[in-house]
Each structure stands twice: as structure tokens, then as C-alpha cells.
C-alpha positions in Angstrom: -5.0 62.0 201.9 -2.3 64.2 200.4 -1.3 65.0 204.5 0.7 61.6 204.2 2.6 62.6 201.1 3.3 65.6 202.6 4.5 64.4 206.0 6.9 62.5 204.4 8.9 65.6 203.2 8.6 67.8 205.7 10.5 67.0 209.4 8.0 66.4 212.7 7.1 69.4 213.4 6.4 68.2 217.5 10.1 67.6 217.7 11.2 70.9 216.1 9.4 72.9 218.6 10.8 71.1 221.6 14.2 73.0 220.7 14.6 75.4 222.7 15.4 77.9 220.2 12.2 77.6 218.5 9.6 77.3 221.4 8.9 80.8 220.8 7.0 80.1 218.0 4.5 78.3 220.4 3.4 81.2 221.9 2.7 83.5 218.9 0.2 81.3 217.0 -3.2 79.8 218.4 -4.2 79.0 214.7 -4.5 75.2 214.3 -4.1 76.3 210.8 -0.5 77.3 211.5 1.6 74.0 212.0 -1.3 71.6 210.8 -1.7 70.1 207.7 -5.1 70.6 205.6 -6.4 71.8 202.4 -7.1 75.5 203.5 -3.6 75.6 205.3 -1.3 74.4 202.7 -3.1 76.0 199.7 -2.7 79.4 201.4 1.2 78.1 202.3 2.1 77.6 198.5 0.0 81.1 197.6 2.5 82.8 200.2 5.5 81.1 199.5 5.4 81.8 195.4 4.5 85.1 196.2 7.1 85.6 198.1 9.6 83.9 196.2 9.3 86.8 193.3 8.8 89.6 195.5 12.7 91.7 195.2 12.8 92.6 198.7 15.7 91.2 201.3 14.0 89.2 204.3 11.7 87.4 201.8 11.6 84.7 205.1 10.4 86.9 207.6 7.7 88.1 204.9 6.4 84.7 204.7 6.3 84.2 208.0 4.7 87.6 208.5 1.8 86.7 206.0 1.4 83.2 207.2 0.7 84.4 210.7 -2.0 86.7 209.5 -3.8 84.0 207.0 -3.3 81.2 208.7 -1.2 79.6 206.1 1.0 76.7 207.3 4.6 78.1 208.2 7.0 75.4 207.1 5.6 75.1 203.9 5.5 78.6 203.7 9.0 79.0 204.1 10.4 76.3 201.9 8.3 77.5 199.2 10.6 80.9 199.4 13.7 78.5 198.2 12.3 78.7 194.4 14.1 82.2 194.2 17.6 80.5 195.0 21.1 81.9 193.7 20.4 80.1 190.6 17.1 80.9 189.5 17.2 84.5 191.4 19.4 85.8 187.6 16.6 84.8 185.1 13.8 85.1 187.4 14.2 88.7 188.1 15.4 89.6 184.9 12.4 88.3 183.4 9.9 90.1 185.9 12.3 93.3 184.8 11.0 92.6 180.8 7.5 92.2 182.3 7.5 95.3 184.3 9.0 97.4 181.3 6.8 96.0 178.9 3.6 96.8 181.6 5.2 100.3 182.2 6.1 101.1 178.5 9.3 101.4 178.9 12.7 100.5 177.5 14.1 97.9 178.8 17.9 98.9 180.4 20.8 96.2 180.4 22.9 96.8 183.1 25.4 95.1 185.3 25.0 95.2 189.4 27.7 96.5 191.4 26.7 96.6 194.7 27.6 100.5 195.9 25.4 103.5 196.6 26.4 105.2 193.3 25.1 102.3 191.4 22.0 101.9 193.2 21.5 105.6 193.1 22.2 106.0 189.5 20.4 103.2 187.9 18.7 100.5 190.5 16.2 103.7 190.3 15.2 103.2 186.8 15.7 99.3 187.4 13.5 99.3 190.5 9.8 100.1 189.0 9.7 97.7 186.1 11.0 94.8 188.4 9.1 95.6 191.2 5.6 95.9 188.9 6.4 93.1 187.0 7.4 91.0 190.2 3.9 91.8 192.0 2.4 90.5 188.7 4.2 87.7 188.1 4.2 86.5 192.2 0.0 87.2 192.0 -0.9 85.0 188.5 2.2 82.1 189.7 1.0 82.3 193.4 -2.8 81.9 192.6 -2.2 79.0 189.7 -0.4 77.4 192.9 -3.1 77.8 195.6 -5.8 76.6 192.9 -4.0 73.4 191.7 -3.4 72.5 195.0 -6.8 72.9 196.2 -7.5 70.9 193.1 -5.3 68.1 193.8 -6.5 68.0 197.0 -9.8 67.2 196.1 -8.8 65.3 193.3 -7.1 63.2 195.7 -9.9 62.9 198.5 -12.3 61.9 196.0 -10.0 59.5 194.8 -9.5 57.7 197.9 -13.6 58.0 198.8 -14.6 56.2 196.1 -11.4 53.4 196.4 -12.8 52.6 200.0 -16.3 52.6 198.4 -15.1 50.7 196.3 -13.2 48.3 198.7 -16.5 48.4 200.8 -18.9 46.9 198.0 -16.2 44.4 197.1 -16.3 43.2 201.1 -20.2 43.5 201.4 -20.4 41.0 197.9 -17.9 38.5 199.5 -19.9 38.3 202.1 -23.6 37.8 200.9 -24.3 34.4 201.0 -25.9 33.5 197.7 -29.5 32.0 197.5 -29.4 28.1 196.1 
């Protein structure tokens, strides 16, 4: 099953929750889906995390977490998944969802430099705001759905895979052991 792959990445998530500081999350989820690994839960875990990863918003965490507690998506995946917009790839990422969105809008393109002050923000992250926002929502949906279909895929890939390798394992064993006529 992909679940073993998986639990070899991420940390045991019975020990986590004994910290004190995060045994509130106990109490706010009755969704098996939540912390448990399956092919509905992760699937829906990568979908949020992409998506959230190109949305331009500050608390892109506590989005995810937000929209894994309503679909039932699995939280720690969820969140890691946020970590593709990093300080490294935030740059080209969002300047390429800015080309998107102006070329969706039909409008020019502006090159600009951030300077983080009001007068910046009020003067130009304005006109910069639209075309990376539209062609963030676009580029988050068609990323975030090719992720929650190839995993669903490989999933099933993969449990097919292993069904028909103990199939397989089990005609091999029944053979051994079918005494032949004389």
C-alpha cells in the first residue's frame, strides 16, 4: 500500500498529539479522515496543499488547515504540501501567475520592484494585485487537480499492483503444493 511509503516520511502522528501543545487539535476533528492515512484523505491533502501553495495571501498554513478541516483532507500532509511556495520558488512562482493573470485579464504586464511601504502597495500592488491573484486561482486549481488525480491514480496503480503480486504469490504456493498424479 502507498500508507507505508508514506509513513516513512511523515513523523508518528500518536506521539505528536501527546504534546501538550498540540492536544488541542484532538478535540476539533472527529474525522478519521483527518490524521489517517487513505486514498480519499491524502488525495484531498495534496489538492489543498498545491492550492494553497499559489494562493498570494499571508497565513497560507492556517488556510490549509482551515480547508482540511472542512473536507476532511489529511492535515500534515496538508501543511507540508504548503512548503512548495518557499523563499526560493515564492520569486518565479508568483511572477509567473502575475504573466498568467495579465495575459487572462488583457492586460500589460507591469515590472516593478517591492518595497514593502503603504505608498508602494497603494500605488502599484493595486494594479499588481488582480493579475496575480486571477492567474494564482488558476494556476493553484489546474496544478492542485493534476495532483489529487495522479495521486488517486497511483494509488490504485499501486493497490492493484500489490493484489495481483499476492495473487500471484498465492498460485505460486497452491502449485507447490499439489501433489502431482503418477
Amino acid at each position: 500500500m502507498p500508507r507505508k511509503i508514506i509513513h516513512r516520511f511523515l513523523p508518528d502522528i500518536g506521539k505528536l498529539l501527546q504534546r501538550p501543545s498540540l492536544r488541542w487539535i484532538n478535540s476539533l476533528s472527529h474525522d478519521p479522515n483527518f490524521l489517517h492515512l487513505n486514498r480519499h484523505s491524502v488525495s484531498l491533502a495534496v489538492f489543498v496543499g498545491i492550492f494553497c501553495a499559489f494562493m498570494p495571501v499571508p497565513g497560507q498554513t492556517l488556510l490549509a488547515a482551515f480547508m482540511c478541516f472542512r473536507l476532511g483532507a489529511n492535515l500534515p500532509i496538508g501543511i507540508i504540501l504548503i512548503w512548495i511556495s518557499n523563499p526560493l520558488t515564492i520569486p518565479p512562482m508568483f511572477y509567473l501567475t502575475h504573466q498568467l493573470g495579465s495575459f487572462l485579464l488583457d492586460s500589460d504586464p507591469i515590472e516593478f520592484t517591492v518595497t514593502l511601504s503603504w505608498d508602494w502597495f497603494s500605488n502599484i500592488g493595486s494594479a499588481i494585485l488582480l493579475p496575480l491573484l486571477a492567474g494564482s486561482l488558476l494556476s493553484g486549481i489546474i496544478l492542485a487537480s493534476a495532483g489529487y488525480f495522479a495521486v488517486r491514480a497511483l494509488w490504485r496503480w499501486k493497490v492493484i499492483k500489490n493484489w495481483e503480486a499476492r495473487k500471484d504469490a498465492r498460485l505460486a504456493e497452491q502449485s507447490r503444493q499439489k501433489p502431482y498424479p503418477s
